[in-house]
C-alpha positions, 0 to 999 in steps of 0.5 A, spaced: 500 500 500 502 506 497 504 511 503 499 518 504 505 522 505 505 526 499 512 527 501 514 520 501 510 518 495 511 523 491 518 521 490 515 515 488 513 518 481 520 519 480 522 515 474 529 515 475 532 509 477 535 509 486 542 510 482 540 516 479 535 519 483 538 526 486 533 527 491 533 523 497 526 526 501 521 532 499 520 536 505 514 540 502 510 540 498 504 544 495 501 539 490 502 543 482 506 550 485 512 548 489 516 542 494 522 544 498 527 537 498 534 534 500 539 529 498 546 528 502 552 527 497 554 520 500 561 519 497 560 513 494 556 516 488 560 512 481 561 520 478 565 522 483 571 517 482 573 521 476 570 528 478 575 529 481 579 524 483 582 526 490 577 531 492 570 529 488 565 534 487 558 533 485 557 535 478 553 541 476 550 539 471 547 534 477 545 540 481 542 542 475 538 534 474 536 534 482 532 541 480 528 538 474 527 532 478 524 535 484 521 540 480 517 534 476 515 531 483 512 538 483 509 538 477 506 531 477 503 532 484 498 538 481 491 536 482 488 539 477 492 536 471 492 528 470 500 526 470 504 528 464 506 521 460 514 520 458 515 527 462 523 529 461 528 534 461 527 539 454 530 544 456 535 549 460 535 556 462 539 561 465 542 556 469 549 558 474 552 554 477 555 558 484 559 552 488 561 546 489 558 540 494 562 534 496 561 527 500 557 529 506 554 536 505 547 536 504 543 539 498 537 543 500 532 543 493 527 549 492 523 549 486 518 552 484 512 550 477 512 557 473 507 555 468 504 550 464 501 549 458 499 542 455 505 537 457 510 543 458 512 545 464 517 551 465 520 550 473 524 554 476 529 552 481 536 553 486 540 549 491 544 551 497 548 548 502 549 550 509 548 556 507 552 556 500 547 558 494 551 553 490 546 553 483 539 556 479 537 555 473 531 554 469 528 548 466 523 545 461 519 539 462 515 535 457 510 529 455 504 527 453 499 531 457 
């Protein structure tokens, strides 16, 4: 039987398999607008073996996946709209990536839903560590609506 947290069975949803999935829990969540979440860099990450061997750094363009994929458990979570078939990552806008996040830090992921217009989704998003805004950007989901 599925969990009735939203939080905890909006991460159910998440396509990705556990060995790509940057988001370890939702801590909020405002079904269809908004969900605050985190993932702990635990180390043993395969990426991290060659980036950089002697000092890993979770890549940004991770930072970046962490946000659509916390932002598609926004969207997908909107009570006015049915689930959107197939939804990826279209697109990606204005994105900065501010710093660096290694083994042992733990990412805090805002996003918010922007705007919508059949299955696409434009979100919003930033992640910060321990204070340290570490990456922004802006990024298009799409599927079938």
């Amino acid at each position: 039987m599925r969990d009735t947290d939203p939080c905890v069975s909006a991460l159910d949803d998440l396509p990705h398999g556990p060995e790509f999935r940057f988001v370890d829990e939702v801590v909020e969540l405002d079904p269809g607008r908004s969900a605050t979440g985190r993932y702990r860099v635990r180390g043993d990450e395969a990426f991290l073996a060659g980036h950089f061997p002697g000092r890993p750094l979770m890549p940004g363009v991770i930072l970046v996946e962490a946000i659509a994929q916390l932002g598609g458990v926004a969207a997908q979570s909107d009570p006015e709209h049915g689930a959107i078939d197939g939804l990826l990552l279209t697109g990606i806008r204005a994105a900065k990536i501010l710093g660096a996040a290694e083994p042992g830090e733990t990412l805090e992921i805002r996003v918010e839903v922007e705007g919508r217009l059949g299955g696409m989704i434009q979100i919003s998003g930033e992640i910060e560590s321990a204070g340290r805004k570490l990456a922004s950007a802006k990024v298009m989901l799409s599927g079938t609506a």
